[in-house]
mmCIF file as Biopython writes it, N, C-alpha, C and O atoms, coordinates in Angstrom:
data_model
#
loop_
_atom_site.group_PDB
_atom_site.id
_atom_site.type_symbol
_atom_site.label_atom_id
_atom_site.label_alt_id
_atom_site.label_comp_id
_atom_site.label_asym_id
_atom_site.label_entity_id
_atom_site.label_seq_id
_atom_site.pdbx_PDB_ins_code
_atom_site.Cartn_x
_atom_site.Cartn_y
_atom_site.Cartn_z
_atom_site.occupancy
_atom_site.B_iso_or_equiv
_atom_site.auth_seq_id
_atom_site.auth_asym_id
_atom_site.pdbx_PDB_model_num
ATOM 1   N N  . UNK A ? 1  ? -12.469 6.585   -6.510  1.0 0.0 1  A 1 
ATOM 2   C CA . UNK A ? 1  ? -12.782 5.522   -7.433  1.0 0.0 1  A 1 
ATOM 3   C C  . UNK A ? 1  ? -13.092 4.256   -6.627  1.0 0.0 1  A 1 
ATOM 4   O O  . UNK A ? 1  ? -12.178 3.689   -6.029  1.0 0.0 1  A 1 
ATOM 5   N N  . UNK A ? 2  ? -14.335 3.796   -6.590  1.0 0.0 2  A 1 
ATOM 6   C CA . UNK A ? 2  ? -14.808 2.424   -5.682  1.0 0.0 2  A 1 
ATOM 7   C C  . UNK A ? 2  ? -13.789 1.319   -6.280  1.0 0.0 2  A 1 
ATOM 8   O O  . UNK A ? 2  ? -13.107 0.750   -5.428  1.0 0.0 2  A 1 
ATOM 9   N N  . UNK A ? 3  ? -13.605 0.964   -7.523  1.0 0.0 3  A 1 
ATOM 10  C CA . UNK A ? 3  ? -13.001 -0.050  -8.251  1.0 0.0 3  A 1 
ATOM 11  C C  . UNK A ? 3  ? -11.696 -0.234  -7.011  1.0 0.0 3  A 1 
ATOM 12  O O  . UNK A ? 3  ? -11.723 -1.028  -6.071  1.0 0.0 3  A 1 
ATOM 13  N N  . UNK A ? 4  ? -10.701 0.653   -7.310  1.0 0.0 4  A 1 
ATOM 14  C CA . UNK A ? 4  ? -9.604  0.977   -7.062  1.0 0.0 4  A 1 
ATOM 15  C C  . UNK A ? 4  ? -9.516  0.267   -5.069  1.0 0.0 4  A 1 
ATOM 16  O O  . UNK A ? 4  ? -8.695  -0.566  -4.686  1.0 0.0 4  A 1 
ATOM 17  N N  . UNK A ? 5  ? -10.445 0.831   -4.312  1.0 0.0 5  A 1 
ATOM 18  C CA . UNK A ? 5  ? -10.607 0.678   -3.192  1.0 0.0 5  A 1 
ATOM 19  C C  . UNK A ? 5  ? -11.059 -0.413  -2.680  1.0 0.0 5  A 1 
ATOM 20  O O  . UNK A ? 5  ? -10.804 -0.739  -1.521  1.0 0.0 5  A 1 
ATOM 21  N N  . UNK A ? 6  ? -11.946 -1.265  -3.656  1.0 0.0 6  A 1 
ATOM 22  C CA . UNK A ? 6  ? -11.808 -2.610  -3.755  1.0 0.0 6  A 1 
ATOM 23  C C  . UNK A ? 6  ? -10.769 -3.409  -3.524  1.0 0.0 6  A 1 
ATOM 24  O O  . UNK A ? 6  ? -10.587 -4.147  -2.556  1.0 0.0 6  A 1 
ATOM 25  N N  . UNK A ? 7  ? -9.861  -3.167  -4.782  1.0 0.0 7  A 1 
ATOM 26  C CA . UNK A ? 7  ? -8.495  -3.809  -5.036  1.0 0.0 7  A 1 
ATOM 27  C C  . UNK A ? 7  ? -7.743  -3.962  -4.544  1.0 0.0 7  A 1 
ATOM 28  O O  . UNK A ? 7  ? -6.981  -4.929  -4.559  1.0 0.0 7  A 1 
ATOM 29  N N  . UNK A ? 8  ? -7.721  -2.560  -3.639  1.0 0.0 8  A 1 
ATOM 30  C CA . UNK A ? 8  ? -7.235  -2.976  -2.183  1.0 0.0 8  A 1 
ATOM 31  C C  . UNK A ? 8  ? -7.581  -3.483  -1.118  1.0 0.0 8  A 1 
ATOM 32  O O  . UNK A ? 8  ? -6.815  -4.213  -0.488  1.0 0.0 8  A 1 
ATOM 33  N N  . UNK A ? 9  ? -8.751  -3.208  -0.728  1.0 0.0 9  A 1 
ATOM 34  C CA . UNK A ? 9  ? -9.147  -4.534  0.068   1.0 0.0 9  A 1 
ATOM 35  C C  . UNK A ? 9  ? -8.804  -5.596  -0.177  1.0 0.0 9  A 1 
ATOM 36  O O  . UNK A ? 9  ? -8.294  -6.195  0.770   1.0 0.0 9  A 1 
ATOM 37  N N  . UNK A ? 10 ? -8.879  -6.176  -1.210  1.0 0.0 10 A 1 
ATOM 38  C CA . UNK A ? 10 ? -9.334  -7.507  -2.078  1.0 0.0 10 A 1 
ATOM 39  C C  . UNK A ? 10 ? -7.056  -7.813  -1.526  1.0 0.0 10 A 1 
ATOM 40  O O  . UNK A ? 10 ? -6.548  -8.487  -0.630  1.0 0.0 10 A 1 
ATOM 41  N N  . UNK A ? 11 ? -6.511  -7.047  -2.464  1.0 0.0 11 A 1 
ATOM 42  C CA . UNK A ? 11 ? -5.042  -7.335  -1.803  1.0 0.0 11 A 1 
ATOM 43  C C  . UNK A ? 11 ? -4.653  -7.901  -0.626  1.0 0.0 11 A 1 
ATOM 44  O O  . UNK A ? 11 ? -4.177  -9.032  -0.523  1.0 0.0 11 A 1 
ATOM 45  N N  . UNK A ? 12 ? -4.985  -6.592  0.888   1.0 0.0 12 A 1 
ATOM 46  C CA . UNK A ? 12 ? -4.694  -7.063  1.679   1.0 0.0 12 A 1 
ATOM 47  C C  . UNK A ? 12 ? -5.255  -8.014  2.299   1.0 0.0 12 A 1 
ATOM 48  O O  . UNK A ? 12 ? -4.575  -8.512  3.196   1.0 0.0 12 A 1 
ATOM 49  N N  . UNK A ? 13 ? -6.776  -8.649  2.040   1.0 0.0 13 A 1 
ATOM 50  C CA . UNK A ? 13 ? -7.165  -9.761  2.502   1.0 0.0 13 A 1 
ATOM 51  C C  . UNK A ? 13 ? -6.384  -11.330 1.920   1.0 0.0 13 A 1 
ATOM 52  O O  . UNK A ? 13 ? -6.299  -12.473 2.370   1.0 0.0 13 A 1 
ATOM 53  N N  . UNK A ? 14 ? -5.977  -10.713 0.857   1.0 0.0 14 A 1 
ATOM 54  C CA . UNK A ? 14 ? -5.190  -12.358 0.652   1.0 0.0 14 A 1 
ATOM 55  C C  . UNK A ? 14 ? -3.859  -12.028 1.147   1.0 0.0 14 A 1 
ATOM 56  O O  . UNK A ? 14 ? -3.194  -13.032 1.403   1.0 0.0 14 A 1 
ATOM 57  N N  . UNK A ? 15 ? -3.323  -11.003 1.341   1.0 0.0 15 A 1 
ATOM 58  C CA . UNK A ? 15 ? -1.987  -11.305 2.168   1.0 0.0 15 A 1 
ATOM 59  C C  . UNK A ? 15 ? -1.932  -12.148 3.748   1.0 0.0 15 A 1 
ATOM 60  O O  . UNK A ? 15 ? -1.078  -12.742 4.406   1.0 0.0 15 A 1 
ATOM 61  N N  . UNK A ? 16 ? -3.500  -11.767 3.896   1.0 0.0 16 A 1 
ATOM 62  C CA . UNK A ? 16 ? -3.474  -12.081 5.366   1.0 0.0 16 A 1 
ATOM 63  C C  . UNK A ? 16 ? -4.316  -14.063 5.361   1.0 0.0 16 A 1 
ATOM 64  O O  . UNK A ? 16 ? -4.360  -14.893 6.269   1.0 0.0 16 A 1 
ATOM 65  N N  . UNK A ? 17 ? -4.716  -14.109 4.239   1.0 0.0 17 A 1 
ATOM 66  C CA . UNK A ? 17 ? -5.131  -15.640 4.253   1.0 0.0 17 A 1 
ATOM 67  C C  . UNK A ? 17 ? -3.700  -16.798 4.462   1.0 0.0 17 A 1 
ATOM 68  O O  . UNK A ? 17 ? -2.502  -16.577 4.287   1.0 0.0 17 A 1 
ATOM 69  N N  . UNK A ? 18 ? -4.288  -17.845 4.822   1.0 0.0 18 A 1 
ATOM 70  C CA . UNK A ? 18 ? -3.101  -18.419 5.520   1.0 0.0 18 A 1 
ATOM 71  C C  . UNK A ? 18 ? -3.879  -19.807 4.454   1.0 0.0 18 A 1 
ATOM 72  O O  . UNK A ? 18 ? -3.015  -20.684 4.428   1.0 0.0 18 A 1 
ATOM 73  N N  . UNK A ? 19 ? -4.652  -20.108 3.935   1.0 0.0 19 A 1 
ATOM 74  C CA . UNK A ? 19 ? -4.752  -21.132 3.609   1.0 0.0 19 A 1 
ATOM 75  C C  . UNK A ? 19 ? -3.881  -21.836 1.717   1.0 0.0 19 A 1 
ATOM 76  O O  . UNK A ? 19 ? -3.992  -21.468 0.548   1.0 0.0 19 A 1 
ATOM 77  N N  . UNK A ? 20 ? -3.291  -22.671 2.253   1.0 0.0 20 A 1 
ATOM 78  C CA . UNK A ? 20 ? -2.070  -23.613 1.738   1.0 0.0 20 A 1 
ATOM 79  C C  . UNK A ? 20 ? -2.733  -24.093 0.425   1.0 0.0 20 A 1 
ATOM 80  O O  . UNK A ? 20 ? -3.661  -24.900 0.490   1.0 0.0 20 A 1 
ATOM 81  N N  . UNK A ? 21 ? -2.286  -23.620 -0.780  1.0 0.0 21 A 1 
ATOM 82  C CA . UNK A ? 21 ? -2.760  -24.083 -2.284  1.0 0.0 21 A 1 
ATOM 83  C C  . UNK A ? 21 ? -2.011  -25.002 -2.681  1.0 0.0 21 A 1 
ATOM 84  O O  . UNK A ? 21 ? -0.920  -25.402 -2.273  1.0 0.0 21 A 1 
ATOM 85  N N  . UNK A ? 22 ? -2.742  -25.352 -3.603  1.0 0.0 22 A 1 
ATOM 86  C CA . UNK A ? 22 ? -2.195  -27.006 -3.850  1.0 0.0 22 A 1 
ATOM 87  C C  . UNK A ? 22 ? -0.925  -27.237 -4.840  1.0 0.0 22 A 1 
ATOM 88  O O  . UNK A ? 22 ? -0.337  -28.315 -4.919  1.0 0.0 22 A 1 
ATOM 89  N N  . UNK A ? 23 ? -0.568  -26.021 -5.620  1.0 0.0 23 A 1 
ATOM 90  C CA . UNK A ? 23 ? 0.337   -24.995 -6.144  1.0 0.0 23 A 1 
ATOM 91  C C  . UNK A ? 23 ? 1.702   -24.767 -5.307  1.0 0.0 23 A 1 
ATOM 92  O O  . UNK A ? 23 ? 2.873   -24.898 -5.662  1.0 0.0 23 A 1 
ATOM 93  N N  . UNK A ? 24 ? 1.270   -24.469 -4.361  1.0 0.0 24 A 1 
ATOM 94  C CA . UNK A ? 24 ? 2.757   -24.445 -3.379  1.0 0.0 24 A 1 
ATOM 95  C C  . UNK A ? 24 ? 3.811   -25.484 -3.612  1.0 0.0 24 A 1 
ATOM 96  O O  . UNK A ? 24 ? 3.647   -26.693 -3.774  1.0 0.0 24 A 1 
ATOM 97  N N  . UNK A ? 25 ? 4.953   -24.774 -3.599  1.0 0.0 25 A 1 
ATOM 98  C CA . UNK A ? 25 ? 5.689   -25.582 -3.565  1.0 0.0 25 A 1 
ATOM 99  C C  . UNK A ? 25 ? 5.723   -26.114 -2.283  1.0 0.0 25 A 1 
ATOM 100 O O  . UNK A ? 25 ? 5.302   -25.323 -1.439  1.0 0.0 25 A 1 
ATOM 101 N N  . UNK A ? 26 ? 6.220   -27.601 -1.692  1.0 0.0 26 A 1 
ATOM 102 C CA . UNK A ? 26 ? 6.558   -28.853 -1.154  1.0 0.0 26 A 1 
ATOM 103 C C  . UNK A ? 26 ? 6.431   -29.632 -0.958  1.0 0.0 26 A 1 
ATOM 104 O O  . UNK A ? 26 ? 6.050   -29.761 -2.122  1.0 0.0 26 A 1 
ATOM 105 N N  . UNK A ? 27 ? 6.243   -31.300 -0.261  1.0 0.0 27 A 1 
ATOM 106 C CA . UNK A ? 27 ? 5.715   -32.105 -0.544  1.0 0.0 27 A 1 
ATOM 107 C C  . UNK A ? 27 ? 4.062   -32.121 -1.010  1.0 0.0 27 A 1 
ATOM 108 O O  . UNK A ? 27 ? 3.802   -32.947 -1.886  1.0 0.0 27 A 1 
ATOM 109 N N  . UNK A ? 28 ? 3.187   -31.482 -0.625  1.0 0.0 28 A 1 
ATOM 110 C CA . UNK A ? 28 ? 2.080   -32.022 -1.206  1.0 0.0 28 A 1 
ATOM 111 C C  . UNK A ? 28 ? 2.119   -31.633 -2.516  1.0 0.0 28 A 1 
ATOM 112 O O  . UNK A ? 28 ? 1.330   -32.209 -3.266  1.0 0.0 28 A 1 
ATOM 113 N N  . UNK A ? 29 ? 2.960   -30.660 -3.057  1.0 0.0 29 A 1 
ATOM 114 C CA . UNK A ? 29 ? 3.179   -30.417 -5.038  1.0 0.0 29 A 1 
ATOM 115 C C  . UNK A ? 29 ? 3.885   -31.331 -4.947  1.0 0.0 29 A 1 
ATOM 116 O O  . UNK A ? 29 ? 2.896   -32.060 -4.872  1.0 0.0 29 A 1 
ATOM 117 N N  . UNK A ? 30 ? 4.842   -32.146 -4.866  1.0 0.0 30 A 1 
ATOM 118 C CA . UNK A ? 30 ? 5.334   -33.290 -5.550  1.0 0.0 30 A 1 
ATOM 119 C C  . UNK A ? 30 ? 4.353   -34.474 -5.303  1.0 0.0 30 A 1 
ATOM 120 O O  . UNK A ? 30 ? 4.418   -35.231 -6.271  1.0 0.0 30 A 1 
ATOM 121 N N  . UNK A ? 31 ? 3.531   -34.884 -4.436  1.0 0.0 31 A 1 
ATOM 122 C CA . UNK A ? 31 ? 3.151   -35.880 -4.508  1.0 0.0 31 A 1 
ATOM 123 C C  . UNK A ? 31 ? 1.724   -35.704 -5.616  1.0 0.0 31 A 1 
ATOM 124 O O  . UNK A ? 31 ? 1.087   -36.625 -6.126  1.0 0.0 31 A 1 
ATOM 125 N N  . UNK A ? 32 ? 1.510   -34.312 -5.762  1.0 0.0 32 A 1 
ATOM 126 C CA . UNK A ? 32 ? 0.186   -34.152 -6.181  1.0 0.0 32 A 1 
ATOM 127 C C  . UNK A ? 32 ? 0.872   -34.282 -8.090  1.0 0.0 32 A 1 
ATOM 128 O O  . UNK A ? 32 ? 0.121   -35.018 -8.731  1.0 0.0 32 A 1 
ATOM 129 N N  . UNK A ? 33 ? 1.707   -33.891 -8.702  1.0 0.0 33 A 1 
ATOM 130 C CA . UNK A ? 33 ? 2.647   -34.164 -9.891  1.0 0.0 33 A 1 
ATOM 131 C C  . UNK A ? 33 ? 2.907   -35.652 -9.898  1.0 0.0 33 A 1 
ATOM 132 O O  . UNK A ? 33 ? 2.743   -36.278 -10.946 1.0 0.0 33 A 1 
ATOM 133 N N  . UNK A ? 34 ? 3.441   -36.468 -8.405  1.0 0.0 34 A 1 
ATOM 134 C CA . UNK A ? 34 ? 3.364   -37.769 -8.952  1.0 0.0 34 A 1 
ATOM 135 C C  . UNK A ? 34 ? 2.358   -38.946 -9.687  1.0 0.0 34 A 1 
ATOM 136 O O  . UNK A ? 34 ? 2.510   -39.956 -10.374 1.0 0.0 34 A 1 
ATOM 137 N N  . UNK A ? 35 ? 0.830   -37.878 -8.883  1.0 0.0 35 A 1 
ATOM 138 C CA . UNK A ? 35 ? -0.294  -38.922 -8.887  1.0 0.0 35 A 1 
ATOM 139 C C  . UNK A ? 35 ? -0.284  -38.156 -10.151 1.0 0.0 35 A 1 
ATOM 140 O O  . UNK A ? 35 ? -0.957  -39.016 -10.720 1.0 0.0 35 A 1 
ATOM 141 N N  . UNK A ? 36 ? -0.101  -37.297 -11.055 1.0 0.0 36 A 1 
ATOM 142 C CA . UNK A ? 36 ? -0.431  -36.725 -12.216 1.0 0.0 36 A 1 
ATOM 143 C C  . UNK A ? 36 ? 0.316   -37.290 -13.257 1.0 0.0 36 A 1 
ATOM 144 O O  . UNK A ? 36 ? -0.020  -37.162 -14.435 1.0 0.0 36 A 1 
ATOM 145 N N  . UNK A ? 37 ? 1.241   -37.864 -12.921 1.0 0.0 37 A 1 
ATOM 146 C CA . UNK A ? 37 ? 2.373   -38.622 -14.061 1.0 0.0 37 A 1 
ATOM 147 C C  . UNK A ? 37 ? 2.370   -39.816 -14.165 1.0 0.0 37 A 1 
ATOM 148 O O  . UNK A ? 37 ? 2.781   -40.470 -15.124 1.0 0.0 37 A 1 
ATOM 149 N N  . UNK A ? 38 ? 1.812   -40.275 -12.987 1.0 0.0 38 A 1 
ATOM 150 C CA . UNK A ? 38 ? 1.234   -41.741 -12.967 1.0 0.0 38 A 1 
ATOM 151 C C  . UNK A ? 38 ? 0.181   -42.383 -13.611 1.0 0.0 38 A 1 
ATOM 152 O O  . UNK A ? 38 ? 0.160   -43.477 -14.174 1.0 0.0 38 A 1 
ATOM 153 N N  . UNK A ? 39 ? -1.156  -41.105 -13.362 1.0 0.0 39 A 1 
ATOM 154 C CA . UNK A ? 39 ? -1.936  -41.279 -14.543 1.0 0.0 39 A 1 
ATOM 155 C C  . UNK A ? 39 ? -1.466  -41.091 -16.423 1.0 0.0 39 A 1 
ATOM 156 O O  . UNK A ? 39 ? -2.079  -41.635 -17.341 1.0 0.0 39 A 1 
ATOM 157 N N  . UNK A ? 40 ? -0.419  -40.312 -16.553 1.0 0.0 40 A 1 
ATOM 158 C CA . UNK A ? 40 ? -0.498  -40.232 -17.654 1.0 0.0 40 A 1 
ATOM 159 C C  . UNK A ? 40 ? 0.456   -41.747 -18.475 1.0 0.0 40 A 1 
ATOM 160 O O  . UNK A ? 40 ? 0.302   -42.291 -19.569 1.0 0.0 40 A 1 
ATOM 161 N N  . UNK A ? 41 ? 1.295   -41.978 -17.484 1.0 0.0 41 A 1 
ATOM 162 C CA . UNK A ? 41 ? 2.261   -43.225 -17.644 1.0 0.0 41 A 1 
ATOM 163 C C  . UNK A ? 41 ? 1.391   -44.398 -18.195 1.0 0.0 41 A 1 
ATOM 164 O O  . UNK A ? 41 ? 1.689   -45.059 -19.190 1.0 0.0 41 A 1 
ATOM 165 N N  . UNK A ? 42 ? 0.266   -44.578 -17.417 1.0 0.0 42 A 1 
ATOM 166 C CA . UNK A ? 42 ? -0.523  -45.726 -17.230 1.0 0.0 42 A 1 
ATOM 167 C C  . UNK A ? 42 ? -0.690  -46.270 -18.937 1.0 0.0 42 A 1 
ATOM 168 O O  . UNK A ? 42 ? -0.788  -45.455 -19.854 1.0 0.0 42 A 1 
ATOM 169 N N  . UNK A ? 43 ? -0.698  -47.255 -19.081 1.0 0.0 43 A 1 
ATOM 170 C CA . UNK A ? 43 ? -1.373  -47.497 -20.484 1.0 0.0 43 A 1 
ATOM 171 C C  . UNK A ? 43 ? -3.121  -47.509 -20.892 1.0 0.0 43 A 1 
ATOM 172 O O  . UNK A ? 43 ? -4.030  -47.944 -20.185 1.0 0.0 43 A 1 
ATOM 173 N N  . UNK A ? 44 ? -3.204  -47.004 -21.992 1.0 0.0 44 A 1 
ATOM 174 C CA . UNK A ? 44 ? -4.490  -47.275 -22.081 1.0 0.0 44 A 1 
ATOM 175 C C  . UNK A ? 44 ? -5.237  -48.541 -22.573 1.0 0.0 44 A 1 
ATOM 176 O O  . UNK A ? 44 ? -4.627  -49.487 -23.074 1.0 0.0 44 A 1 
ATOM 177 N N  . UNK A ? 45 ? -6.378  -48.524 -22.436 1.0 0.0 45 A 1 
ATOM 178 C CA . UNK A ? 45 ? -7.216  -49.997 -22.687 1.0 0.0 45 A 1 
ATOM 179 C C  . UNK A ? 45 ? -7.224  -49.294 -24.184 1.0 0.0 45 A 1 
ATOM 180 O O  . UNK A ? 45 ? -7.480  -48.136 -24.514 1.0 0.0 45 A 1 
ATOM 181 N N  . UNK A ? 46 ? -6.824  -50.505 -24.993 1.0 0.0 46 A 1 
ATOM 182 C CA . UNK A ? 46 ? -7.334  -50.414 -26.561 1.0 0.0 46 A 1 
ATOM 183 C C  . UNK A ? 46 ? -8.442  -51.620 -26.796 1.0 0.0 46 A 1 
ATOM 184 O O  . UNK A ? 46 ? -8.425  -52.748 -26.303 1.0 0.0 46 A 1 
ATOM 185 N N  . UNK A ? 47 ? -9.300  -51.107 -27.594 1.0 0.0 47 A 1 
ATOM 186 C CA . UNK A ? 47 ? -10.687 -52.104 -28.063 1.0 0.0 47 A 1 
ATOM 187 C C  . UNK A ? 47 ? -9.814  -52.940 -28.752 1.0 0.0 47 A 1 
ATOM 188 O O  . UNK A ? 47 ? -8.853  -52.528 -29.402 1.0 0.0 47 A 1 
ATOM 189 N N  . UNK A ? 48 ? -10.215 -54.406 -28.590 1.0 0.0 48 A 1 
ATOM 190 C CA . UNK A ? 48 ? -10.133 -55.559 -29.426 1.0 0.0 48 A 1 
ATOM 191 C C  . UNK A ? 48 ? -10.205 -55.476 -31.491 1.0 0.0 48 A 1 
ATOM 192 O O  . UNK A ? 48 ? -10.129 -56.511 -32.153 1.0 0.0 48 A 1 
#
């Protein structure tokens, strides 16, 4: 089954990727949640 043999490829190539998502937990997820709560904190402009 090609599908199947894919999937595995497709698996072990992300076991072996090393590159750092923005998802991860440690500082760059908390700072990336702060700038996200900060925007929502902010007040908005109301029209006159």
């Amino acid at each position: 089954m090609k599908n199947k043999r894919w999937l595995e490829n497709m698996i072990k190539a992300s076991e072996d990727t090393t590159v750092r998502m923005p998802w991860e937990r440690g500082l760059r997820r908390e700072a990336m949640i702060a700038r996200r709560n900060a925007k929502e904190a902010a007040p908005k402009a109301r029209a006159a």
